[in-house]
N, CA, C and O atoms as a GROMACS GRO file, in nm:
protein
  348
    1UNK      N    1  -1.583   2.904   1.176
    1UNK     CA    2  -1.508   2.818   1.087
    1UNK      C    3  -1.398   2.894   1.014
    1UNK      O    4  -1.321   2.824   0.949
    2UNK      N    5  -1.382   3.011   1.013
    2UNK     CA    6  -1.285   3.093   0.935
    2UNK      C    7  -1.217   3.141   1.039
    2UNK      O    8  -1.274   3.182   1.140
    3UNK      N    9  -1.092   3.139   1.026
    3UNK     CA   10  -0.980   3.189   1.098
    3UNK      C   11  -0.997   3.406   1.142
    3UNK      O   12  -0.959   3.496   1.067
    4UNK      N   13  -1.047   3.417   1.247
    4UNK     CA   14  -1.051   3.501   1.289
    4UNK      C   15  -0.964   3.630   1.257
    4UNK      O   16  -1.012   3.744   1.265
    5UNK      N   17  -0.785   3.594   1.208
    5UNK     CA   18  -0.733   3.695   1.159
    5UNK      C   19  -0.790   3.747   1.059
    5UNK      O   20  -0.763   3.866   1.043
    6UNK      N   21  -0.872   3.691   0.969
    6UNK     CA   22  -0.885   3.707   0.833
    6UNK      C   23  -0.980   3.879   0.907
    6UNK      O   24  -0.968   3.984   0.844
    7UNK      N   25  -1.028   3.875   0.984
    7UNK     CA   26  -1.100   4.011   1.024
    7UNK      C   27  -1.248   3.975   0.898
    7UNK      O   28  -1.286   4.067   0.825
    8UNK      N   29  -1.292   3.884   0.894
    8UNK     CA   30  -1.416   3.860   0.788
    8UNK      C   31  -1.390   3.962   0.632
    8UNK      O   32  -1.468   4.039   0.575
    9UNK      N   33  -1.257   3.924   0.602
    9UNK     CA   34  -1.206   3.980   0.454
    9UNK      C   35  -1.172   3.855   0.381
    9UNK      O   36  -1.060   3.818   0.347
   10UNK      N   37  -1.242   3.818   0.370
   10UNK     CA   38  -1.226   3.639   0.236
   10UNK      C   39  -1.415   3.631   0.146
   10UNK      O   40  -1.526   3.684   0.153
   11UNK      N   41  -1.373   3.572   0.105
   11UNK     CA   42  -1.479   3.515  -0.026
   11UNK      C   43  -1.562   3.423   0.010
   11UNK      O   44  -1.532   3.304   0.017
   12UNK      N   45  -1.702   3.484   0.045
   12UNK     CA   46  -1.829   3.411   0.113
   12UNK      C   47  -1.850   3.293   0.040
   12UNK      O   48  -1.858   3.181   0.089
   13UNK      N   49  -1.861   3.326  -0.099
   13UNK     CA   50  -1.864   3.222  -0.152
   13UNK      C   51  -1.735   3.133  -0.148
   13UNK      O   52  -1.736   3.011  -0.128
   14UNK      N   53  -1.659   3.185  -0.162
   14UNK     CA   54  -1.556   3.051  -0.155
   14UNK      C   55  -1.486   2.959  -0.005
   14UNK      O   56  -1.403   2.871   0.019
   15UNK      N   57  -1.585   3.049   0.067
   15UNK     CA   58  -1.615   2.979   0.200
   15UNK      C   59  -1.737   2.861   0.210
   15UNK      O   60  -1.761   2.770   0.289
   16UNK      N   61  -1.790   2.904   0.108
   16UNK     CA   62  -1.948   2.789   0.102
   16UNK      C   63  -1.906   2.681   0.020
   16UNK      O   64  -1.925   2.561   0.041
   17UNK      N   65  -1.839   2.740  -0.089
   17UNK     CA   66  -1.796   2.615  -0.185
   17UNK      C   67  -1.653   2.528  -0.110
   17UNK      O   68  -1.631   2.413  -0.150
   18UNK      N   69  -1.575   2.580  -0.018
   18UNK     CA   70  -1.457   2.502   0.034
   18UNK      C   71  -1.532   2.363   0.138
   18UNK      O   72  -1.492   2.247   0.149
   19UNK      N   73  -1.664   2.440   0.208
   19UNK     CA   74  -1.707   2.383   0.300
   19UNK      C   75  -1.796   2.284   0.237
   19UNK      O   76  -1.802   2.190   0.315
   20UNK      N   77  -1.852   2.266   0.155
   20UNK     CA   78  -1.885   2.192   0.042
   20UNK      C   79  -1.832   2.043  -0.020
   20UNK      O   80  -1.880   1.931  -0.007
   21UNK      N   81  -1.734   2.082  -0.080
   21UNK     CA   82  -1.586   1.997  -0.079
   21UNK      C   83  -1.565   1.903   0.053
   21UNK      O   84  -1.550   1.782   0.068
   22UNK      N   85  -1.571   2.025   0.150
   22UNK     CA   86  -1.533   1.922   0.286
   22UNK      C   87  -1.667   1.802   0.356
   22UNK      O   88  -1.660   1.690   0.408
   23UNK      N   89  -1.757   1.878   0.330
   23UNK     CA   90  -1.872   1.788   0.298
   23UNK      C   91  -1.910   1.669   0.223
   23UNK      O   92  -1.980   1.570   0.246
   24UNK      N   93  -1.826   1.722   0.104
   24UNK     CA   94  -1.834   1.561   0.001
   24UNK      C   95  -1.734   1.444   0.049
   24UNK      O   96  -1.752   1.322   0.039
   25UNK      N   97  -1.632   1.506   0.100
   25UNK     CA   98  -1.506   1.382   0.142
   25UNK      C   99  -1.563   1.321   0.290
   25UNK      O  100  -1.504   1.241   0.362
   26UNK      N  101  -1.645   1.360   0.305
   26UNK     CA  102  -1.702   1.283   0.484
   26UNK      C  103  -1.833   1.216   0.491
   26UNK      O  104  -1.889   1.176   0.593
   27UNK      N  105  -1.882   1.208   0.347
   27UNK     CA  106  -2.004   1.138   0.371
   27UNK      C  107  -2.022   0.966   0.376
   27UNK      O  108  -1.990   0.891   0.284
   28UNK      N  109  -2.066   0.938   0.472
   28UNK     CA  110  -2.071   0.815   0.527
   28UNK      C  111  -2.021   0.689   0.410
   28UNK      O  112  -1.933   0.604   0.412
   29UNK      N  113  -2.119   0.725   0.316
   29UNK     CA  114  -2.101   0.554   0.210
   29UNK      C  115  -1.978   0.595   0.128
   29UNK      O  116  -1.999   0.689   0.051
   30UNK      N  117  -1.852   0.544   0.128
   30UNK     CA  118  -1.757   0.581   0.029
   30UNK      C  119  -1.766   0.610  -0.111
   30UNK      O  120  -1.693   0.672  -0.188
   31UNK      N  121  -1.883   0.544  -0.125
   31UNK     CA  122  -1.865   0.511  -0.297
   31UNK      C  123  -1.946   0.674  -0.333
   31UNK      O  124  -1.968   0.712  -0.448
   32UNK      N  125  -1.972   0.732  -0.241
   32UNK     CA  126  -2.050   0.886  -0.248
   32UNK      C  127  -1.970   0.983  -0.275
   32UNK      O  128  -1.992   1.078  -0.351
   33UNK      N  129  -1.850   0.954  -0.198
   33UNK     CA  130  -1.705   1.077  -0.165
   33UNK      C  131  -1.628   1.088  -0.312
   33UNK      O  132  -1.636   1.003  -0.402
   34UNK      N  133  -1.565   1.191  -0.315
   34UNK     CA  134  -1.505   1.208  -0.501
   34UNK      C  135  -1.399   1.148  -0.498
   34UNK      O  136  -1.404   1.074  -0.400
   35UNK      N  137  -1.309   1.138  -0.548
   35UNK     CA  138  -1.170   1.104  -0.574
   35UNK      C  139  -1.100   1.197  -0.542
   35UNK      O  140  -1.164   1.300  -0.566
   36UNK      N  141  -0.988   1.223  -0.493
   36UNK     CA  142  -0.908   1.313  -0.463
   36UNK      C  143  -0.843   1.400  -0.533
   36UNK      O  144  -0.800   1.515  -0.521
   37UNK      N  145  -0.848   1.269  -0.650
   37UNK     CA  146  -0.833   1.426  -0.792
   37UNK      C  147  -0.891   1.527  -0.838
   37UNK      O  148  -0.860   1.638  -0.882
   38UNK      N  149  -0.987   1.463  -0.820
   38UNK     CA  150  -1.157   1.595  -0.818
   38UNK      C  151  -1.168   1.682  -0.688
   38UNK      O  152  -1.230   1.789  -0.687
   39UNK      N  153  -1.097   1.625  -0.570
   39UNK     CA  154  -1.103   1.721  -0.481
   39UNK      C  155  -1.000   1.824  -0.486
   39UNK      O  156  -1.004   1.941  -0.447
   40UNK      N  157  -0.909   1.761  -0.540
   40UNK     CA  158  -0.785   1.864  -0.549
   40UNK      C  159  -0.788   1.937  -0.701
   40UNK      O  160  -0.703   2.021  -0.732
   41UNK      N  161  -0.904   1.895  -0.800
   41UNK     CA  162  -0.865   2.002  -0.866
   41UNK      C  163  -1.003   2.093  -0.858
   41UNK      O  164  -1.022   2.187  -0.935
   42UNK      N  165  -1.102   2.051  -0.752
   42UNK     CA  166  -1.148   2.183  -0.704
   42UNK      C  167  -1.114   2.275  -0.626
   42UNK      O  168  -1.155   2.391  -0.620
   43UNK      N  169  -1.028   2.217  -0.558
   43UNK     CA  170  -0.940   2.321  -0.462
   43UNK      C  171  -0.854   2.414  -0.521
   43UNK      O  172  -0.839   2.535  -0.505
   44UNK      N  173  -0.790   2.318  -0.606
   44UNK     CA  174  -0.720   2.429  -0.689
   44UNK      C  175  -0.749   2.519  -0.777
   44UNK      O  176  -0.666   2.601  -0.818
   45UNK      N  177  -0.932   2.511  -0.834
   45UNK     CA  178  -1.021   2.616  -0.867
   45UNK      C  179  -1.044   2.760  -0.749
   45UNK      O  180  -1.045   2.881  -0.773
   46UNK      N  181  -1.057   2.698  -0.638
   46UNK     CA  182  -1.093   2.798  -0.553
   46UNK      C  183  -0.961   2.844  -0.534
   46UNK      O  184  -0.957   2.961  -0.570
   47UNK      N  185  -0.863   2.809  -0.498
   47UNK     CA  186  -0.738   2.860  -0.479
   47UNK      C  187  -0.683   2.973  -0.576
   47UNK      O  188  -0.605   3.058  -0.533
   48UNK      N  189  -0.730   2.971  -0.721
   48UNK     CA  190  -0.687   3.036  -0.794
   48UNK      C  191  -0.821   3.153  -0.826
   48UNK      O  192  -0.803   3.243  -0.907
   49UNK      N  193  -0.904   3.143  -0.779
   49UNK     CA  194  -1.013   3.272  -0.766
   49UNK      C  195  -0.948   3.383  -0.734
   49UNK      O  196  -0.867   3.384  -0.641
   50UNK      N  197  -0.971   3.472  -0.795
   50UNK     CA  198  -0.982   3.592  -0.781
   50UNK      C  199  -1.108   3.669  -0.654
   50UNK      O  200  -1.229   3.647  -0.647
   51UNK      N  201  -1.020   3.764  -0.563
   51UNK     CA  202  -1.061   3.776  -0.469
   51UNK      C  203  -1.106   3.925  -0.457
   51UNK      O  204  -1.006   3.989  -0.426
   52UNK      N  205  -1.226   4.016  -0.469
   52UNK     CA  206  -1.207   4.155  -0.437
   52UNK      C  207  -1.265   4.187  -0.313
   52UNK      O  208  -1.372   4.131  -0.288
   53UNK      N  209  -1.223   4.254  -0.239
   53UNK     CA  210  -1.241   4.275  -0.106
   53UNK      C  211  -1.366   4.358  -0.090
   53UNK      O  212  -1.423   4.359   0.020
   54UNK      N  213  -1.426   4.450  -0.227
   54UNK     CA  214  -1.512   4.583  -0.260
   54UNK      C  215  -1.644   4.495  -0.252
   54UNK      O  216  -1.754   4.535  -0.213
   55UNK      N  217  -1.607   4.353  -0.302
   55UNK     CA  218  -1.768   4.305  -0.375
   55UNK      C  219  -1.851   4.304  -0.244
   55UNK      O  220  -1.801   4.300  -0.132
   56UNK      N  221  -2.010   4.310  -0.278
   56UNK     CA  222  -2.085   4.264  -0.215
   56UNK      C  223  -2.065   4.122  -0.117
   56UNK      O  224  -2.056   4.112   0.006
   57UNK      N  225  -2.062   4.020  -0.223
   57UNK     CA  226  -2.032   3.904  -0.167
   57UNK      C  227  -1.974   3.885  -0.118
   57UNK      O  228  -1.999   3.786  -0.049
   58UNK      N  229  -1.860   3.939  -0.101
   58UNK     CA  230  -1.692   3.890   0.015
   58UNK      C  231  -1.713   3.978   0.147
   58UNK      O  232  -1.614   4.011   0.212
   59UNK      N  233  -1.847   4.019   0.188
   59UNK     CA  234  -1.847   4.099   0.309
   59UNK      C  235  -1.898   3.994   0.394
   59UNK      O  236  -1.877   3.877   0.362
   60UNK      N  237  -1.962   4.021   0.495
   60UNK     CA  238  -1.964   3.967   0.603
   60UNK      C  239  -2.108   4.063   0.645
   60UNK      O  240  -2.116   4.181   0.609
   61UNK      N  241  -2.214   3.996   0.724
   61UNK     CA  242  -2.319   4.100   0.769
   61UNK      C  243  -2.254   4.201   0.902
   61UNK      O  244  -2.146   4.171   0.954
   62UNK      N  245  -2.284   4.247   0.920
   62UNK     CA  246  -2.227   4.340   1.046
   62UNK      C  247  -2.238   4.246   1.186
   62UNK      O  248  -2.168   4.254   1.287
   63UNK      N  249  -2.364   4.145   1.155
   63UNK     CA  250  -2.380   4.076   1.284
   63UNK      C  251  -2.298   3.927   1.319
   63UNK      O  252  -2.319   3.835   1.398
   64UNK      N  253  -2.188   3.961   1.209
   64UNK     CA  254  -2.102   3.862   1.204
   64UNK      C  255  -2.129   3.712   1.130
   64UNK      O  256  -2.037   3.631   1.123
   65UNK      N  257  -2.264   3.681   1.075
   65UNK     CA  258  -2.303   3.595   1.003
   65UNK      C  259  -2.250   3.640   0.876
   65UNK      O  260  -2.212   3.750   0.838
   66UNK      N  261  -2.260   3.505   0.808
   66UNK     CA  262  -2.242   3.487   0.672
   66UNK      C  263  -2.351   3.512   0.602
   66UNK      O  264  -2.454   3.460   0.645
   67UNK      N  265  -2.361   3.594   0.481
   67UNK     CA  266  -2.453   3.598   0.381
   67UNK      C  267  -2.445   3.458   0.311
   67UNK      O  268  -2.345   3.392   0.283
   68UNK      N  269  -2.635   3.416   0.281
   68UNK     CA  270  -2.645   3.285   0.203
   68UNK      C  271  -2.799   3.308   0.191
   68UNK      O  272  -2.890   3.339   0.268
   69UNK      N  273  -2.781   3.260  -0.023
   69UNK     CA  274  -2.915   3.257  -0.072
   69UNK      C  275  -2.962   3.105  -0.031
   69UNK      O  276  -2.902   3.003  -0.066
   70UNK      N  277  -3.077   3.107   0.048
   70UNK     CA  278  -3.126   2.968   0.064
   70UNK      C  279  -3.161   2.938  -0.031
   70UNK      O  280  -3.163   2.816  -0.023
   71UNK      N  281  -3.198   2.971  -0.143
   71UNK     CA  282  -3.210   2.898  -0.280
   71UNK      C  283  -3.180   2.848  -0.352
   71UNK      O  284  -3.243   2.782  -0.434
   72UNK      N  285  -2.989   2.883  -0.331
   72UNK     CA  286  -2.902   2.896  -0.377
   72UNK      C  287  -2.844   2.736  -0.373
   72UNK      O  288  -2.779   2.708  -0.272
   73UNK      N  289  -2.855   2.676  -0.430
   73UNK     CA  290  -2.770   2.544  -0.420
   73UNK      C  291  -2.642   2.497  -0.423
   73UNK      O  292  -2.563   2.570  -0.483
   74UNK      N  293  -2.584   2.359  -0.359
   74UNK     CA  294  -2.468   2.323  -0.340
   74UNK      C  295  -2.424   2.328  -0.491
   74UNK      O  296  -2.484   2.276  -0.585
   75UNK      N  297  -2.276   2.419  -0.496
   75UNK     CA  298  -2.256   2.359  -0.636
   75UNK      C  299  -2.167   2.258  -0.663
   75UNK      O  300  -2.119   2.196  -0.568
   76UNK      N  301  -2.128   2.222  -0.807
   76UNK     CA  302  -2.016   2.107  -0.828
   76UNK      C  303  -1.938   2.160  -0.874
   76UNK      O  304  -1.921   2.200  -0.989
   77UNK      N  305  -1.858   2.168  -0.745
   77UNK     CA  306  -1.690   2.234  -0.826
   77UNK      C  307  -1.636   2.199  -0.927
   77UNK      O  308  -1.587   2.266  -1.018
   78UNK      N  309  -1.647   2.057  -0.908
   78UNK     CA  310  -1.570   1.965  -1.010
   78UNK      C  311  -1.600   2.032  -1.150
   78UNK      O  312  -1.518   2.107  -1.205
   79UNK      N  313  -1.719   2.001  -1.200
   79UNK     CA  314  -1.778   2.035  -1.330
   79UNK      C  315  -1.721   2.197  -1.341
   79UNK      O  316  -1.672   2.240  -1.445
   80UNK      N  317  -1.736   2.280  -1.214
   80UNK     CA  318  -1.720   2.432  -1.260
   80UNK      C  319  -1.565   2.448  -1.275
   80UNK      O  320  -1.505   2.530  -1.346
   81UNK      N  321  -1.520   2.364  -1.203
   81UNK     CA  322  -1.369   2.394  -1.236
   81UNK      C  323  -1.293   2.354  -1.331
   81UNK      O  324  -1.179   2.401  -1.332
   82UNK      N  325  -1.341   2.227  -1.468
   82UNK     CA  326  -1.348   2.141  -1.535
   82UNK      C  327  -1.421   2.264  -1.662
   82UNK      O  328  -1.391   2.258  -1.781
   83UNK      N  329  -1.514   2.366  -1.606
   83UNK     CA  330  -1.534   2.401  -1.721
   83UNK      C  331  -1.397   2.524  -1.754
   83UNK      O  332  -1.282   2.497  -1.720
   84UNK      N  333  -1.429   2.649  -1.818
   84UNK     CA  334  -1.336   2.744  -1.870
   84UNK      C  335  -1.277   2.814  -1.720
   84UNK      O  336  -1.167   2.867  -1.736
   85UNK      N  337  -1.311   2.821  -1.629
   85UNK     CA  338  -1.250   2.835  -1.467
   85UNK      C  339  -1.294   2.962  -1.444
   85UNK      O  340  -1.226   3.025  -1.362
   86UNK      N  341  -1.402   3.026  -1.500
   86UNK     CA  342  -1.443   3.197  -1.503
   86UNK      C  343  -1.595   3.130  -1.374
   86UNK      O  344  -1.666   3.030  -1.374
   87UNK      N  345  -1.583   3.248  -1.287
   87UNK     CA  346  -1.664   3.222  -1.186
   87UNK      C  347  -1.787   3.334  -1.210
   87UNK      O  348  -1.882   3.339  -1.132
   0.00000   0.00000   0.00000
């Protein structure tokens, strides 16, 4: 799902949370899907993240999978991006 140039140098998480988003705009019953304002001003949360290439999280396993806490739940951009925008 990630563009291969990237050489697996982008933000795991902000690969889980984009895919997320894209998840909410496709779910079957409309009245489920956000408004587009909420989609676009979570996008424009992730868009404006800060990215370090050093962290743990923005790597990639060696076996080419994505790191993910199964515990870890879907979050709501909306609300996180709605709050002070610190990740």
């Amino acid at each position: 799902m990630v563009d291969p140039l990237l050489q697996g140098q982008y933000p795991v998480r902000g690969l889980y949370q984009a895919l997320a988003i894209s998840a909410m705009c496709v779910q079957e019953q409309p009245s489920m899907r956000p408004v587009v304002s909420d989609v676009v001003l979570a996008l424009n949360f992730l868009a404006s993240s800060k990215y370090d290439p050093n962290s743990p999280s923005s790597s990639r396993r060696r076996n080419g999978s994505c790191r993910r806490d199964d515990e870890e739940k879907r979050p709501d951009l909306v609300k996180e991006a709605e709050s002070d925008g610190s990740s």
